[in-house]
N, C-alpha and C positions, 0 to 999 in steps of 0.2 A: 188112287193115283198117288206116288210119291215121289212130290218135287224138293226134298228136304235137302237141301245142299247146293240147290241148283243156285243158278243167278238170272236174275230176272230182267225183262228185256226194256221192262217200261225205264224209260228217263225220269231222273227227277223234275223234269220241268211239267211233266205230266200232272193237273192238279186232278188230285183224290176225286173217285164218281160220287155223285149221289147215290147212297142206297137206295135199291128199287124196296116200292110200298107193295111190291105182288112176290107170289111165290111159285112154281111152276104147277102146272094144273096137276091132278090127282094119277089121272088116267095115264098120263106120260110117265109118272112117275110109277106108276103101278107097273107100267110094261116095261120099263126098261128096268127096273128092279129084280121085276119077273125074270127076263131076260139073262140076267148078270147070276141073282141066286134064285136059281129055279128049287131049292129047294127050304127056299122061308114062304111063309104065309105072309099075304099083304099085308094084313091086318098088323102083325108085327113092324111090316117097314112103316108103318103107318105112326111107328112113335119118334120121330126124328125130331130132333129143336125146333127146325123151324114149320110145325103145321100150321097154317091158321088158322085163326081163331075159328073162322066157323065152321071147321074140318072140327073142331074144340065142341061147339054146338049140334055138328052131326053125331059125333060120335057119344056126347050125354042122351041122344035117344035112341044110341043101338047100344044096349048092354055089350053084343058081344065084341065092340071097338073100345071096350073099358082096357086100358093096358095093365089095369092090376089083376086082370083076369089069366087063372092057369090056359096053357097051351092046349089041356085037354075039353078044360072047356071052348075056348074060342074055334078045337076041332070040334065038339059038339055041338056046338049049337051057328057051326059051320050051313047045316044044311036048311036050316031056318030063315039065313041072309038073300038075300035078293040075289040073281045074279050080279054076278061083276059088272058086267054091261050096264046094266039099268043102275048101279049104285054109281060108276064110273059118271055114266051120264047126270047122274041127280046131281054129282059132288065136285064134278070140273068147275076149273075156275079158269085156268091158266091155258095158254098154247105152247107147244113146243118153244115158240119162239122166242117166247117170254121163258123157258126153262133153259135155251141154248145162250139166253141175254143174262140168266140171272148166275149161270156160271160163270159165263165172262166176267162178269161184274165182281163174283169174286174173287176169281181169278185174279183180274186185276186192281182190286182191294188189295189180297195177297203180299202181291208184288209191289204195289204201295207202300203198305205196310212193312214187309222186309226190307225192301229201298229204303223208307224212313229210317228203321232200325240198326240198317246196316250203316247210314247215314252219320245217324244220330252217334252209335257206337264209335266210328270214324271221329267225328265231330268232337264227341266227349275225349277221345282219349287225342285227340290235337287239342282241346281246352285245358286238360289236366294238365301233359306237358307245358301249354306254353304259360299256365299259371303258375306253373312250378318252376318255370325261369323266372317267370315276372316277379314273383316272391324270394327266389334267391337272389336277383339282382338289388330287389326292395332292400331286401335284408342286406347284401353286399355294400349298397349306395349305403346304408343306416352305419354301418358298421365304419364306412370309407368316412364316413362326418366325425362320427363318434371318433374315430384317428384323428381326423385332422382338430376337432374339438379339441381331446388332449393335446395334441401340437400346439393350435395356439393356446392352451394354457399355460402350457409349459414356456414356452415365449414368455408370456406376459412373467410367470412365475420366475425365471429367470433377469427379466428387466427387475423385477420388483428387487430379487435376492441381490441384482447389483446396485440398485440404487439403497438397498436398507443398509448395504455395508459402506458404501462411500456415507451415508447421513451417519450410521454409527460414529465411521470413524471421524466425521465431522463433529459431532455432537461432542465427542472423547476429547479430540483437541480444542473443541471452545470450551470447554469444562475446565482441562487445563490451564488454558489463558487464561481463563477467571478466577483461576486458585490465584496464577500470578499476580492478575491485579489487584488480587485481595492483600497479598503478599506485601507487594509493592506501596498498597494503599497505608497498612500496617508498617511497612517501615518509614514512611512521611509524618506520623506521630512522631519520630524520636529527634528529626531535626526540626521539627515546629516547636516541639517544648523545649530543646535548647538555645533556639535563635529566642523566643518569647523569656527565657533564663538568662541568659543575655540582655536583654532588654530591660527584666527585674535587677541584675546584678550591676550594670551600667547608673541605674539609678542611684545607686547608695554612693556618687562619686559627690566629691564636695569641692563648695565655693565655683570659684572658675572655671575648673575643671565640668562639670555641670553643665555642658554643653552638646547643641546639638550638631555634632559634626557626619563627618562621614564616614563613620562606623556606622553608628544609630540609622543613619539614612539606609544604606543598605543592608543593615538589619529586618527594619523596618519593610524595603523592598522585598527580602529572603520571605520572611512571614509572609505579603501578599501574594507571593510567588506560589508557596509551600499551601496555604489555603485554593488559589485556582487551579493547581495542579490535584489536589482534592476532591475538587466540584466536578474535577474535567472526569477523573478516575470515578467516581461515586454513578455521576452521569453515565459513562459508556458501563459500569457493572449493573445497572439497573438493565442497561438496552441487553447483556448480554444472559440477563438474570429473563429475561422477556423471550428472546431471541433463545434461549435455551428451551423455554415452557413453546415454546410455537415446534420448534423442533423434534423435542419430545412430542409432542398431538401430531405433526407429521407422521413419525416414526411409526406412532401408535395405529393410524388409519392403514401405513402398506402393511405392518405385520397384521391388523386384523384381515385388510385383503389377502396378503398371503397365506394365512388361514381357510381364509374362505378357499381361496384359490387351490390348497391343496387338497381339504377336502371334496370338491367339486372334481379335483384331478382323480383320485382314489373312484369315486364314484364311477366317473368317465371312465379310466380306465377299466373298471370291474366289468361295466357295461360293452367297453369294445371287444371284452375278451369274453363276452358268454358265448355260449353258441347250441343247437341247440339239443345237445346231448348233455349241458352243461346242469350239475346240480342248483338247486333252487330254483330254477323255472317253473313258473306256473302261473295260473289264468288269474289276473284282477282285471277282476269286470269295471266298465266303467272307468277305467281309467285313463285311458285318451280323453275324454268328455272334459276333464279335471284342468281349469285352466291354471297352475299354481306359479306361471311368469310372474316374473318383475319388472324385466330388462328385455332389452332386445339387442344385438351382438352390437350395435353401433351404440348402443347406451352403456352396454358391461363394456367394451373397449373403451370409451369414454373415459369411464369411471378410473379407471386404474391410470390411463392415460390423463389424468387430473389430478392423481393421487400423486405420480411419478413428476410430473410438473410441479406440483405443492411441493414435493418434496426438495426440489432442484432449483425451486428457487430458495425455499427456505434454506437450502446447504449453501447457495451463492450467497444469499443475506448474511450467514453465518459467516463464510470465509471472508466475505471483507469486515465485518465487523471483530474478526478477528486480527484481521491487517491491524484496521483503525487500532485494536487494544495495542497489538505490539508497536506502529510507530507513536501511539501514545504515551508508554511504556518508555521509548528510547528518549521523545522528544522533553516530557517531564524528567527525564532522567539527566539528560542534561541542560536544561534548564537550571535546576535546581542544583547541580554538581558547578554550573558557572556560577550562580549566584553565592555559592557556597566560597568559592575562588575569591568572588568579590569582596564579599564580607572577610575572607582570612587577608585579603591582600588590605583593607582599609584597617583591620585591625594592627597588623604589620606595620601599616604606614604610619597609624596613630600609636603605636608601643612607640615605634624609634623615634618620633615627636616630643612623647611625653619622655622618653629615656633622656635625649638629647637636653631637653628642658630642664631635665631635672639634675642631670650634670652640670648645667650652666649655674643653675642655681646652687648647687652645691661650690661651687668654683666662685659666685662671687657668695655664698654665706662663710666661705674659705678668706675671702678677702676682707671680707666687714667683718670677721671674728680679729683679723691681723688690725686691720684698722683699729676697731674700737681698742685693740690692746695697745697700738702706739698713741691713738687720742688715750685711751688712760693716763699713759706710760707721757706725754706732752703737761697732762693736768698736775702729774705729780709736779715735773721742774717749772711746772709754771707756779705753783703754792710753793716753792722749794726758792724760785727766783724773789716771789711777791715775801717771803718769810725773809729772807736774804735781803733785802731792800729794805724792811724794817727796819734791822740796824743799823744799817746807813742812816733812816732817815731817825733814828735815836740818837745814836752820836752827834750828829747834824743840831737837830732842838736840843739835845743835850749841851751842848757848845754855846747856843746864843743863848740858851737859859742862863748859864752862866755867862755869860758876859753882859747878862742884861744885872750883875751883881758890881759892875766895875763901877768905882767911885769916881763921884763928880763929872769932873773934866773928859775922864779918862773913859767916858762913855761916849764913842767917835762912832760915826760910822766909818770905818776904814773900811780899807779894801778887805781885809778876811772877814771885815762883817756884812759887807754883799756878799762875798763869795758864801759866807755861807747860810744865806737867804735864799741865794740863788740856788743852792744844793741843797735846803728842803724842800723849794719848789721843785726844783730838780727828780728829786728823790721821790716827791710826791707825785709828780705826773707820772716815774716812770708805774708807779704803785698802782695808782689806778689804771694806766695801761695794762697791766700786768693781770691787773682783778678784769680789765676788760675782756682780753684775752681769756682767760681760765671762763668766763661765763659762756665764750662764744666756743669754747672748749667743753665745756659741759654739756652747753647746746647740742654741739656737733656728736658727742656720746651719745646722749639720748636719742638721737636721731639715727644713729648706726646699730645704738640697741633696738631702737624700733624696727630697722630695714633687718636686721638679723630676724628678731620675731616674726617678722613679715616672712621670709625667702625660707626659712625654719616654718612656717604654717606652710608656705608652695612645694618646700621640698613634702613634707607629710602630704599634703595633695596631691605630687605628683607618684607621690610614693603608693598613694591609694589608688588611684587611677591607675598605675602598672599592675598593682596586684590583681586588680580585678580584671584587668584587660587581659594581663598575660598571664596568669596563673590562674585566674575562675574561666573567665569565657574561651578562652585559646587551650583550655584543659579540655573543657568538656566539648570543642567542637573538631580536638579529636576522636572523636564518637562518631563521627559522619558517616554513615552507612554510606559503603561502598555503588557502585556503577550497576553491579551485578545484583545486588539483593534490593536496589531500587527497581531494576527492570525486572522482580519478580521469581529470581533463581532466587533457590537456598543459601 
């Protein structure tokens, strides 16, 4: 019977029979075989799969049921066998019923079985398909990450490239500043050694002049000035000498993250774009197994998001400490350019002091040179008047000398002989008046030669104390570095 194509009626809910432990008896089978091919011998249909076993037993004691036996022999020794009847009857096991049950049974095995298979067939090829969406979509979703992976790399990669160039060019102009304030620092040597040359060269003044006025004072101020303005400079180059090394080690951690970041991209990338016709594919076992994390995306975001903070602050530290240099810069700048003002303006005040003074003295050693030339020019007629009174008072004693030679009588005191008693008294007071005069004349010389050598050493004093004010210190402090090359320009 050929059911090969057909379709079977049993339902899947139908569960699978027990195989029967029986097989249909002999005799059933022998006549309806008979029946069917009336021209085989039983003996033949008697080798079918399924005889049993003890059809297996009957037939080890009938040689002529040996299936290895020729056709000719099992017709030969045909007529030796028992009837059919009495062998039928020795060898039944089975009823029709159990032969009409045990085709059912397989029948409906059969149809089990193809149902299964046809099932199964169905089944598999619904599992292949929708494994083979679930695996492109697997792979789509892998592939859809893998994009968005590079995206956010590229993000970050991107934040990182604009924070490295704002911190460069942050880096670049605090660098610059600090060339300035080195600059700036270097040019506060040349007016500290000339206010301190000042200081040296003011010493060498003499006598009176030797004072501490107010030049010296504000001299003195310039130097303390010119030294805090130093401390304040040295101070903020050390923060910016600091403040540069921090910035740098910033710098240093986003470009090794950007590193990383790129190579991680290149990978990612390589990865989004395989596919799987894609050269280099192939099997590493064990490799999912392989845990080689570090991070996990709120930790790598993190990370760069800490990097970019470090960074942004250290760029804001920078730029005000960059502020700080240049109103540092401005503010020592003039500081130091008013103190400078100060100092030329006390030097100014004290030149035209000591000028003035020295005019004055020159104008009365003008007058005590005229002086002592007329007290000279007095001492002469005064020894010219006392030499001149002399002869008076010679003539005078000459006179009563001789009359002190008159004879006898004639030695009277008369009147011309008071009178001229009375004219060497006369003559002699005015003599020593005269000597009196010339010594307090002499005196008075002496003492105007004195005030001359006196006002003659003040004018040289004043005269040294100009030179050095106005020609050494007021020389060299036109030297004063300008506005600009104190705040650091060329």
């Amino acid at each position: 019977m050929e059911l090969l194509g057909s379709t079977l009626a049993a339902p899947y809910a139908h569960p699978r029979p027990t195989p029967a432990n029986f097989l249909p008896a002999i005799s059933a089978m022998a006549s309806s075989y008979r029946n069917c091919f009336p021209h085989c011998n039983l003996t033949h249909s008697l080798s079918l799969p399924w005889r049993p076993s003890t059809y297996y037993k009957a037939a080890s004691n009938s040689p002529a049921l040996d299936p290895c036996c020729t056709r000719s022999q099992r017709v030969s020794e045909s007529t030796t066998l028992p009837c059919v009847s009495n062998r039928t009857t020795l060898f039944t096991r089975y009823t029709p019923d159990d032969w009409y049950r045990s085709n059912l049974t397989n029948f409906q095995e059969s149809n089990t079985s193809r149902h299964n298979s046809e099932r199964l067939r169905v089944d598999t090829s619904r599992l292949i398909q929708d494994k083979y969406q679930q695996t492109r979509k697997t792979q789509a979703d892998s592939t859809h990450n893998l994009g968005e992976r590079v995206n956010d790399i590229g993000f970050w990669k991107s934040e990182i490239i604009h924070e490295l160039d704002a911190m460069i060019g942050e880096t670049n102009e605090l660098t610059d500043v600090k060339k300035k304030l080195e600059r700036a620092l270097m040019e506060t040597e040349a007016p500290l050694q000339v206010a301190r040359e000042c200081l040296f060269h003011r010493e060498k003044r003499m006598g009176i002049d030797l004072v501490h006025d107010e030049v010296e004072k504000e001299l003195l101020t310039e130097v303390d000035i010119i030294l805090c303005c130093q401390e304040r400079m040295k101070l903020h180059l050390d923060k910016a000498i600091a403040q540069l090394a921090a910035s740098r080690a910033s710098q240093h951690e986003l470009e090794k993250d950007l590193s990383d970041k790129q190579a991680a991209c290149r990978i990612d990338d390589k990865c989004h774009h395989l596919r799987n016709t894609s050269d280099g594919v192939s099997y590493f076992c064990g490799v999912e197994r392989v845990n080689a994390m570090v991070s996990v995306p709120e930790s790598w975001a993190k990370f760069t998001h800490d990097n970019i903070l470090r960074s942004q602050s250290e760029r804001a530290a920078s730029a005000k400490l960059r502020d700080d240099i240049q109103n540092l810069l401005v503010v020592t700048a003039n500081e130091m350019w008013n103190q400078f003002n100060k100092v030329n303006l006390a030097f100014t005040s004290r030149i035209a002091e000591t000028a003035d003074a020295k005019n004055k003295i020159q104008i009365h050693l003008a007058k005590t040179l005229q002086e002592i030339f007329q007290t000279e020019m007095t001492i002469e007629s005064i020894k010219k008047a006392i030499e001149d009174k002399c002869a008076f008072l010679k003539v005078a004693q000459t006179r009563l000398d001789e009359r002190t030679r008159r004879p006898n009588i004639e030695l009277c005191r008369d009147t011309a002989q008071l009178r001229l008693v009375n004219e060497v008294y006369e003559v002699d007071d005015t003599i020593q008046t005269l000597q009196q005069r010339l010594r307090d004349a002499q005196d008075t010389l002496q003492s105007l030669v004195h005030t001359k050598a006196t006002l003659e050493h003040d004018l040289a004093v004043k005269a040294n104390s100009l030179y050095i004010d106005q020609e050494k210190c007021m020389s060299m402090r036109r030297s004063f570095p300008s506005t600009r090359r104190l705040v650091g320009f060329c």
